[in-house]
C-alpha positions in Angstrom: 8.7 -6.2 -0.4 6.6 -4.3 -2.8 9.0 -4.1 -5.6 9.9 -8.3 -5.2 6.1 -9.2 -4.8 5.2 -7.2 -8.1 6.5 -9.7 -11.1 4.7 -12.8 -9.4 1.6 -10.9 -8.6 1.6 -9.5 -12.4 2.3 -13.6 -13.9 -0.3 -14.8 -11.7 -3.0 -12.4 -13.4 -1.7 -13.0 -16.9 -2.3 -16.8 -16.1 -5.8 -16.1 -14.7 -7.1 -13.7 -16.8 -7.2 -10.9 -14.2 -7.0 -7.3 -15.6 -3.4 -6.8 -14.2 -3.2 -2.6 -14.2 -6.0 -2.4 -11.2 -4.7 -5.5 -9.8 -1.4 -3.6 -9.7 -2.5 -0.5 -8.5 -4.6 -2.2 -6.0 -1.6 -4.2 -4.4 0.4 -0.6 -4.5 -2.4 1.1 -2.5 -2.6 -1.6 -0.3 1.0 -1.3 0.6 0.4 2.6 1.9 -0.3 3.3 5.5 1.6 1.5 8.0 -0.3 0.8 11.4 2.0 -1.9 12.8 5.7 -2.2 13.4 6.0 -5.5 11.1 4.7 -3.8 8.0 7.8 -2.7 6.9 11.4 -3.9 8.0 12.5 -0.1 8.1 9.9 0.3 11.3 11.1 -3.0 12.7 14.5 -1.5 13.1 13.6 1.5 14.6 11.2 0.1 17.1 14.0 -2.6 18.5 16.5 0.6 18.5 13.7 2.1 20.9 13.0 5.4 18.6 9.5 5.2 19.0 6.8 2.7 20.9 4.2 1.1 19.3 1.1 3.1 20.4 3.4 6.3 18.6 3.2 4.0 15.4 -0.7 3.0 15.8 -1.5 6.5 15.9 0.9 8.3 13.6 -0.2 5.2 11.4 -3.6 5.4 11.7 -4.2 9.2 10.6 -1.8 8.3 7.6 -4.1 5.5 6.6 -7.2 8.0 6.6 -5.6 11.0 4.8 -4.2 8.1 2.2 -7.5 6.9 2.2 -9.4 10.3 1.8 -7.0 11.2 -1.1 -7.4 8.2 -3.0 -11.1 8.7 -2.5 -10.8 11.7 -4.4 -8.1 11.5 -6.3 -8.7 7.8 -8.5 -12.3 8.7 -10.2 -10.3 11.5 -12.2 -6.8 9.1 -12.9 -8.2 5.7 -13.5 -10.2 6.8 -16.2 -7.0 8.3 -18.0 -5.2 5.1 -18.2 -8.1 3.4 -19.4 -10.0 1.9 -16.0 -13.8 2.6 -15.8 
């Protein structure tokens, strides 16, 4: 979904004027964690083949979210400025 939702998202900021490099990385980030089974079509299919319930998800998903969280937190005040975002 990410790679197909990319080229519309990076017209649609050309045409508005947006900045599209944090726009993109942004919409990348966004698309990290997974919480819920219907995030992702890979975690759709292994829920309905039973390999794990949904609280395993939620949990599993949740402490994901935060460690992707905490290392963003850290990690994009030292790359952003390199590729020219202040």
């Amino acid at each position: 979904m990410l790679a197909t939702s990319v080229p519309p998202l990076m017209s649609f900021a050309k045409v508005s004027g947006i900045h599209a490099v944090p726009l993109g990385l942004v919409w990348a980030f966004a698309a990290g964690g997974k919480i819920f089974v219907y995030q992702s079509g890979v975690m759709v299919t292994g829920y309905s083949y039973g390999y794990f319930e949904m609280k395993d998800m939620l949990r599993i998903g949740i402490c994901l979210s935060i460690f992707e969280s905490l290392a963003l937190l850290v990690l994009v005040p030292f790359y952003w400025p390199l590729i020219g975002i202040r």
